[in-house]
C-alpha positions in Angstrom: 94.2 62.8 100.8 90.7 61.5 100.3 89.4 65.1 100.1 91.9 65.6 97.2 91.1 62.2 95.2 87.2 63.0 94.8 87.4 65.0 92.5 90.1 63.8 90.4 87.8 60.4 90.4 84.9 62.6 89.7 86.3 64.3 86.8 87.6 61.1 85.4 84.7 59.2 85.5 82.9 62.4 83.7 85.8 62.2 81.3 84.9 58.1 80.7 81.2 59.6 80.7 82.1 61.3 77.1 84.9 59.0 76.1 83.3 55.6 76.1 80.2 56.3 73.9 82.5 58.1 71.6 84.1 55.3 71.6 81.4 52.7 70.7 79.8 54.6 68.2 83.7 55.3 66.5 83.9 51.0 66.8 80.4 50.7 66.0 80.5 52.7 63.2 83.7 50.8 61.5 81.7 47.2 62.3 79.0 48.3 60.6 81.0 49.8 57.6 83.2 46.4 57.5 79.7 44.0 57.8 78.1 46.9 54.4 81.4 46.8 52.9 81.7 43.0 53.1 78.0 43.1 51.4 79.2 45.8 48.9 79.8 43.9 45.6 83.3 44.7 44.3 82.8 45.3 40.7 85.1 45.7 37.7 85.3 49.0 37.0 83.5 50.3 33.3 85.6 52.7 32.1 85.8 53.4 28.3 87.7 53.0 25.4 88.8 53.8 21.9 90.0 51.7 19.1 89.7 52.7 15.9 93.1 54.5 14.1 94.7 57.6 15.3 93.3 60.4 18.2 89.3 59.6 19.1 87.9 63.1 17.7 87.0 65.5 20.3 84.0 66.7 18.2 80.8 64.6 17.8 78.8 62.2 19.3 79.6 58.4 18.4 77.2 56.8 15.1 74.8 54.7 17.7 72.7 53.4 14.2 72.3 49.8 14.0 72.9 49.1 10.3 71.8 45.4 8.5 74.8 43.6 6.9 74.7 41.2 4.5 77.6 38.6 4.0 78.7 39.2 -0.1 81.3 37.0 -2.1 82.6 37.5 -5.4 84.0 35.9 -8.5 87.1 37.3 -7.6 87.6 36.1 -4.4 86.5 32.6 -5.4 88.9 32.6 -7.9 92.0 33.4 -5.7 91.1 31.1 -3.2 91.0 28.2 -6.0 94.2 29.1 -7.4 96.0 29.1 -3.9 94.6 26.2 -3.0 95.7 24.4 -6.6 99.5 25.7 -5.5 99.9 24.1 -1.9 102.4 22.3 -1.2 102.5 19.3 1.0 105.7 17.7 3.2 104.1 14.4 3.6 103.7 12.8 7.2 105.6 10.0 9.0 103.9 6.8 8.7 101.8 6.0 11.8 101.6 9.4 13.1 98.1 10.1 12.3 97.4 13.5 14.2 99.9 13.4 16.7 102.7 15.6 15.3 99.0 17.8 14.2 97.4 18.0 11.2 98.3 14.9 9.3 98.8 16.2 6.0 97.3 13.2 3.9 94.1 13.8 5.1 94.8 17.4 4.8 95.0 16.7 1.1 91.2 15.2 1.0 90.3 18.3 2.5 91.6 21.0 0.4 90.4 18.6 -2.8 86.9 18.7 -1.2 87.1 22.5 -0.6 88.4 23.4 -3.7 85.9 21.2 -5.8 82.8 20.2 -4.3 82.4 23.2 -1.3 80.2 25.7 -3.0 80.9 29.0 -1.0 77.8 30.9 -2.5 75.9 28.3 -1.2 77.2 28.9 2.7 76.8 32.5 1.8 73.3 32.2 1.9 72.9 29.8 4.9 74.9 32.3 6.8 72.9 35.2 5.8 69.5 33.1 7.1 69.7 35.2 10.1 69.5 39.0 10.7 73.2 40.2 10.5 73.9 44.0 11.8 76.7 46.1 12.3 77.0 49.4 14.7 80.0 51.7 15.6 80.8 51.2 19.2 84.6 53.0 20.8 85.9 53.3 17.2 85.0 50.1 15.5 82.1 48.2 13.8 81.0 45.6 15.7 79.0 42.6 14.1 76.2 40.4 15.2 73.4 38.3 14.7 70.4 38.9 16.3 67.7 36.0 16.2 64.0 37.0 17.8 61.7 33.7 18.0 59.2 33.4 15.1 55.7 32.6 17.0 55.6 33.7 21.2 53.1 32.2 22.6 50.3 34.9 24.8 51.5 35.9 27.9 55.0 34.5 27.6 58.4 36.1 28.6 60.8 36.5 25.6 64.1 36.5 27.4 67.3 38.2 26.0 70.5 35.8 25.5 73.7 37.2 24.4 75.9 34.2 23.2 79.5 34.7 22.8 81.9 32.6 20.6 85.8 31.7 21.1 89.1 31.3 19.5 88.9 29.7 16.5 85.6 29.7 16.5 83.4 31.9 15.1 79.1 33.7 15.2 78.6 30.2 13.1 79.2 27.8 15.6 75.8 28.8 17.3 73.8 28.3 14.2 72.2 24.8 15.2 71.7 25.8 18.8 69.9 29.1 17.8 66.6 27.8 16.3 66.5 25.2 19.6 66.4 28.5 21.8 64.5 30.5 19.6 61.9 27.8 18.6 61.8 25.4 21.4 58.6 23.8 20.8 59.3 22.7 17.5 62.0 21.0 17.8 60.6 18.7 21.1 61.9 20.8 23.6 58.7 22.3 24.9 59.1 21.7 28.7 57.2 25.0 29.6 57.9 28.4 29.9 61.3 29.6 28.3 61.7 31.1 25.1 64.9 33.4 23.7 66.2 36.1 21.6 69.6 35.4 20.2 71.9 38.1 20.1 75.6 36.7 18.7 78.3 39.1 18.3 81.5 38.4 16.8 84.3 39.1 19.1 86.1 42.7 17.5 88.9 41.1 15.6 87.2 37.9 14.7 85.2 37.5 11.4 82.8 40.5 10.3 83.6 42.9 13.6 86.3 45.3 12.8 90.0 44.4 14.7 91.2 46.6 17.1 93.8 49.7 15.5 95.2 50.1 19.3 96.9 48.2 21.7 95.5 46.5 24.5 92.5 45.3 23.4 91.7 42.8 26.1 88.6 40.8 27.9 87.2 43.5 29.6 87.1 46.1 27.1 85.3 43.6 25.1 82.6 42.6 28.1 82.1 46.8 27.7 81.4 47.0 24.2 79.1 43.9 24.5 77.6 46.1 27.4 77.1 48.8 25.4 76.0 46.7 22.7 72.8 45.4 24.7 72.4 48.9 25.8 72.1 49.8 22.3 69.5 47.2 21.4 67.1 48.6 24.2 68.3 45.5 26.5 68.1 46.5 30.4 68.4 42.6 31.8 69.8 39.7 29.6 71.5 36.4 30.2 74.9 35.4 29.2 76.2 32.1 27.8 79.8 31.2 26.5 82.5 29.1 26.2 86.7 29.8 25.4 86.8 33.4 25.4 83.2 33.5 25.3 83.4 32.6 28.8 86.2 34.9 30.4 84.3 37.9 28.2 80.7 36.9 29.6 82.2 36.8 33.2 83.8 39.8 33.0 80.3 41.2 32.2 79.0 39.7 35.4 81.7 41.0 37.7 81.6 44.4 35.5 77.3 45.6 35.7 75.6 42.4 37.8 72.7 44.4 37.7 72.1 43.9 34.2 73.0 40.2 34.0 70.3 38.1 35.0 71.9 35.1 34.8 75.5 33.8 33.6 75.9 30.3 31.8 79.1 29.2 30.5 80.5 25.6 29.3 84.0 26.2 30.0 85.3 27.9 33.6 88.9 29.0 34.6 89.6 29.3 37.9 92.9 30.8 38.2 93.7 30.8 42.1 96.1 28.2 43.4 97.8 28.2 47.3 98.0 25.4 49.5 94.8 24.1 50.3 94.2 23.6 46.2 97.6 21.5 46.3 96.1 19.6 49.5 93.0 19.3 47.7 94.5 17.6 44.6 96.4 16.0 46.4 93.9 14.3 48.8 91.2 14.3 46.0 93.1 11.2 44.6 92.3 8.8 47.2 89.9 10.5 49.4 87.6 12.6 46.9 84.9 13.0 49.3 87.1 14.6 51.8 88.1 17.4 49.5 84.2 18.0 48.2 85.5 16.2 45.0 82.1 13.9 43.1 83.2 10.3 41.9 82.8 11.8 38.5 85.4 14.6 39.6 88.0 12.5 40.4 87.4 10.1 37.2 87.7 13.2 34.9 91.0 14.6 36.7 92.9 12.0 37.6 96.0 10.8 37.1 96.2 14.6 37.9 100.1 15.2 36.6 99.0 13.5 33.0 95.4 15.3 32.3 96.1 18.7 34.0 99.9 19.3 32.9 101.3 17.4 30.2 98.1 16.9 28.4 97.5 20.8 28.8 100.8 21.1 27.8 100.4 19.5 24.5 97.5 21.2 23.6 98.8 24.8 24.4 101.8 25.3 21.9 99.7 27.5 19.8 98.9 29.6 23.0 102.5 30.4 23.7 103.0 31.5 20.0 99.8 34.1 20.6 100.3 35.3 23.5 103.6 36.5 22.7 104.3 36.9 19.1 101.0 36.4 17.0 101.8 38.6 13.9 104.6 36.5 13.0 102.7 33.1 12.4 100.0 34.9 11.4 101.5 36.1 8.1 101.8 32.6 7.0 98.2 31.7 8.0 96.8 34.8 6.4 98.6 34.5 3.5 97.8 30.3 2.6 94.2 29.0 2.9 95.6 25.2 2.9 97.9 26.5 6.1 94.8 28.3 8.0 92.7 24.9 7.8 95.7 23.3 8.8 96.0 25.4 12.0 91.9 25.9 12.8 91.1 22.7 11.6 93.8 20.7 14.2 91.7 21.8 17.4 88.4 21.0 16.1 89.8 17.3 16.3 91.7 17.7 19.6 89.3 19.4 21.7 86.6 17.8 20.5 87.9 14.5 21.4 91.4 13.5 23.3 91.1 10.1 21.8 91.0 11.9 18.0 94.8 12.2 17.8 95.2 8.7 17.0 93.0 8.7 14.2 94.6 9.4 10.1 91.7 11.9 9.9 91.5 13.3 13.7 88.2 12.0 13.6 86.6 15.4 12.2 84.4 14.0 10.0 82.4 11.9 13.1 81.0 15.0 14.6 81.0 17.8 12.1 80.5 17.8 7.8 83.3 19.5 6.2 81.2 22.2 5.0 80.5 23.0 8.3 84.2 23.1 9.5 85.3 25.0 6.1 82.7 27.7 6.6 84.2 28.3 9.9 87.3 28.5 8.8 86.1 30.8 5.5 84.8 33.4 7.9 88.6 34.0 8.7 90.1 33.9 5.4 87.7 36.4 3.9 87.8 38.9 6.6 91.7 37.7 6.8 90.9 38.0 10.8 93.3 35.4 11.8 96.1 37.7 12.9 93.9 39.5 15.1 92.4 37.0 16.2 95.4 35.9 17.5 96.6 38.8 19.1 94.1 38.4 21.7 95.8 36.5 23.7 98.5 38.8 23.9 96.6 41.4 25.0 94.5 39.0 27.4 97.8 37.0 28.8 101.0 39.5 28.7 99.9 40.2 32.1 100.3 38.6 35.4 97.1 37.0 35.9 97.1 37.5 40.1 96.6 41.2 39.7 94.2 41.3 37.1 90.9 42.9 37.6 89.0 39.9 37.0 91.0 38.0 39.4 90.2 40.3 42.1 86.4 40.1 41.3 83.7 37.6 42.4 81.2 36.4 40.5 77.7 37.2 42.4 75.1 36.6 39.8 73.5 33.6 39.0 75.9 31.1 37.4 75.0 27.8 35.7 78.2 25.0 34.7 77.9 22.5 31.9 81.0 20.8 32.4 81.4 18.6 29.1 83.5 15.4 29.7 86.0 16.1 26.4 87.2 19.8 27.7 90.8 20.4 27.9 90.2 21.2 31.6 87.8 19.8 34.1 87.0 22.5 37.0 84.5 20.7 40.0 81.8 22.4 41.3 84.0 22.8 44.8 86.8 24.9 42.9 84.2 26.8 40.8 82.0 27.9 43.8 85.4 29.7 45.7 84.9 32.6 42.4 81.3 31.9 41.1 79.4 32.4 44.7 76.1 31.6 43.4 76.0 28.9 41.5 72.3 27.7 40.4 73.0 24.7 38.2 76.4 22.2 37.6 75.8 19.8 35.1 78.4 16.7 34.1 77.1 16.5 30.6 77.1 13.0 29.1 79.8 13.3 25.9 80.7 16.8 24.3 83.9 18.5 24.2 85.0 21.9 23.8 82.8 23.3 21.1 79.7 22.6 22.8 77.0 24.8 20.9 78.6 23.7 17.5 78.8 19.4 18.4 75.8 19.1 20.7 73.2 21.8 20.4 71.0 20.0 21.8 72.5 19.1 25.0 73.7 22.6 25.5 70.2 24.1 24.7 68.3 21.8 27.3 71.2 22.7 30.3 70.6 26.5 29.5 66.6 26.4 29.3 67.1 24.5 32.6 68.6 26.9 34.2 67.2 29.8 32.7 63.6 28.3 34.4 65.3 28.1 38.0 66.8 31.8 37.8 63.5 32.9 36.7 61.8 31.2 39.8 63.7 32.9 42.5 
C-alpha cells in the first residue's frame, strides 16, 4: 500500500505545486483590482446633447464663436409693460396677514406704483451692460454670460478662473456686487494677499438672455456639460466653481463629471439627499447629545426642533416646487402673461428666504436688505426674455425622477469643497452630513447672518469665505 500512495502523494503535491500560486496571483490580482478600483474615482459620465428644435444636422461642425451681446430695450416694450401694469387688478389681503398667505398685496401695490413711475429701465439697461456680456452656440442653443477679467494684476500674480452659477429665481444679476470684490480685491479693503479672479457668470439655458431648451429633459447634468464646454471654449483648462440653489447641484455635477478640471468647488447651499438609519439615529440623538452624533452647538441651534425647521417649515416654503416639478407651463401662462403677477411670485421668496422672520412683516421686509430697483431688475430679466416658464420647467426635468438612482447620487464629490453655511437658508446641512458625499472638504464656515441669496444680500461675506478658501486649495 505504501508503495502505491507515493506517488499518488507525489503527484498531488506537484498538482498543489501549480495550483496554489495560480491561485494567489488569481486572489491577488482581484485584491489589487478592488484596493485600484476603490481608488478609481467614479465619475458622472459626459456624454452629449442637443437642444435646439427639430433633428441636430448631421452636416457641419457646431458655431464655436464667442459673440458680444449687448442688453437693448425699446419704446415699445416700455410701453406695454406700463400699460399692463396700469390694468392689474388687486383682491385685497386679510387684515393681519402680512406675508403669510404670500405676497401681501397692499404692499404689492407700492411696488408696481414704484415700478411703473419712478423705475427707469434704460437706466438698469446700462448698469447691466457695465460688464462684458457674450453669447456662443453650444448643443443647439445660445448660451449667455458675463465674463469679468480684473482691471490692474499685480506682477507675478495668479489670475484664477471662477465660474459663478446663479439659481431659481434668480438671475447673472445677483452677482453684480460680489463681482468687483473678486475681481478687484484690493480696492475695496480686501487685500489679504495673493488671490485675484476672473468672473465668468453664465445664465442657466432657460433663464434670462441664454436660449430655453426646445427638447425634453433638459436637466442638471446636461447643464454642468455645457458649462464644461463653455470653459473649454474660453481657453479654461482648470477653474473654480461657486454656487448656490441650482447653482450648487449644476456646479457639483461638474465636480463629480471632469474633477480634473475643477480645482476647487465652493457652494453656499448643499443637499445631501441620502437618508437610512444612522441619519434617523443621528437626528434623533443630535437633540440631546449633539456631540455624540459629530453635530457643533451651532448645528443643533440651527436644526432643532427638528420636525418644525426641517419638515413643516420646508413644507411651507415648497408649494411652488410641487407646481414645477410637475406642471410648470400651466402657472407659467399666467406669470408670463402679467408683470404685477411675476413680481408677485419672484418677489415672495426674496422675503422668505432671505429671512424666516420676514413673513410677519406688511412688506416681507424686502426693502431692509435689497432697493427695489435691485429686486425689479431681477425680476425684468424674466419678463423681457419672458423666461419664466422655462425657468420653471427645470425642476421637472431635474425632480420627475427618483432621486436614489440618479447619477449624481451615485457620485462622490472628490475635489476640493468649501461650505458657507448662511444661518437664514431654508436648510441647514452640518459639516458631519456634508462630508459622507463631499469627501474633501477644505473649508466649513457658519456665516454670521445671510440667507439664501448670498452673493446678491452679503457680497461681502461671501467674497471673503471664497478668497479664503481659494488661498488654502492653492497651498496644497
Amino acid at each position: 500500500q505504501t508503495t502505491l500512495y507515493l506517488p499518488r502523494s507525489f503527484e498531488y503535491s506537484q498538482k498543489n505545486a501549480v495550483l496554489v500560486p495560480v491561485a494567489a496571483v488569481g486572489v491577488g490580482g482581484i485584491l489589487v483590482y478592488w484596493l485600484r478600483s476603490r481608488h478609481k474615482i467614479k465619475t458622472i459620465e459626459m456624454g452629449d446633447g442637443w437642444w435646439g428644435s427639430g433633428e441636430r444636422p448631421m452636416k457641419g461642425k457646431e458655431d464655436e464663436r464667442i459673440r458680444p451681446f449687448k442688453i437693448e430695450t425699446s419704446d415699445k416694450e416700455i410701453e406695454d409693460l406700463h400699460r399692463r401694469l396700469e390694468q392689474a387688478r388687486y383682491a385685497p389681503p386679510l387684515e393681519g396677514a402680512a406675508f403669510h398667505y404670500g405676497f401681501n398685496s397692499n404692499y404689492l401695490r407700492k411696488v408696481v406704483a414704484y415700478w411703473r413711475n419712478q423705475f427707469d429701465w434704460r437706466k438698469q439697461v446700462e448698469v447691466l451692460n457695465k460688464y462684458p456680456h457674450f453669447l456662443t452656440t453650444i448643443e443647439g442653443i445660445d448660451i449667455h454670460f458675463i465674463h469679468v477679467k480684473p482691471p490692474y494684476v499685480p506682477h507675478g500674480r495668479a489670475v484664477q478662473p471662477l465660474l459663478m452659477i446663479h439659481g431659481w429665481p434668480g438671475s447673472f444679476y445677483e452677482f453684480y456686487k460680489i463681482i468687483p470684490l473678486l475681481t478687484e480685491p484690493a480696492g475695496h479693503g480686501l487685500n489679504e494677499g495673493d488671490v485675484v479672479f476672473e468672473v465668468i457668470c453664465p445664465s442657466i439655458p432657460g433663464y434670462g438672455f441664454s436660449e430655453a431648451p426646445r427638447q425634453k429633459g433638459f436637466d442638471t447634468i446636461a447643464t454642468a456639460r455645457i458649462f464644461h464646454k463653455l470653459m473649454n471654449r474660453l481657453g479654461f483648462k482648470e477653474y473654480y466653481l461657486q454656487g448656490g440653489d441650482w447653482g450648487s447641484r449644476i456646479a457639483t455635477n461638474m465636480a463629480q463629471m471632469l474633477p480634473r478640471s475643477v480645482k476647487g468647488l465652493h457652494l453656499n447651499l448643499i443637499f445631501v439627499g441620502r437618508q437610512g438609519l444612522r441619519r434617523i439615529i443621528s437626528v434623533m440623538l443630535g437633540a440631546y447629545v449633539p456631540w455624540l452624533v459629530g453635530l457643533t452647538r451651532e448645528d443643533a441651534q440651527r436644526m432643532y426642533p427638528f420636525i418644525q425647521k426641517n419638515i413643516y417649515e420646508l413644507l411651507k416654503e415648497s408649494g411652488y416646487l410641487h407646481i414645477q416639478a410637475t406642471k410648470p407651463d400651466t402657472a407659467g401662462c399666467g406669470l408670463n402673461d402679467s408683470p404685477v403677477g411675476l413680481a408677485a411670485y419672484i418677489l415672495e421668496k426674496f422675503s422668505t428666504w432671505t429671512d424666516k422672520s420676514f413673513l410677519h412683516k406688511d412688506d416681507g421686509g424686502l426693502e431692509s436688505k435689497y432697493s427695489l430697483d435691485e429686486l425689479l431688475t431681477n425680476v425684468m430679466i424674466y419678463w423681457v426674455t419672458s423666461s419664466i416658464v422655462s425657468s420653471m420647467r427645470y425642476y421637472k426635468e431635474n425632480i420627475s425622477k427618483d432621486p436614489s438612482l440618479t447619477a449624481h447620487a451615485r457620485v462622490g464629490v472628490h475635489v476640493p469643497t468649501g461650505i458657507a453655511a448662511f444661518p437664514q437658508e431654508i436648510v441647514h446641512t452640518p459639516h458631519t452630513w456634508a462630508k459622507e458625499f463631499y469627501r474633501n472638504i477644505i473649508t466649513y464656515s457658519y456665516m454670521p447672518r445671510g440667507g439664501h441669496f448670498a452673493a446678491f444680500e452679503e457680497p461681502k461675506l461671501l467674497a471673503q469665505d471664497i478668497m479664503e478658501f481659494v488661498r488654502k486649495v492653492e497651498k496644497l
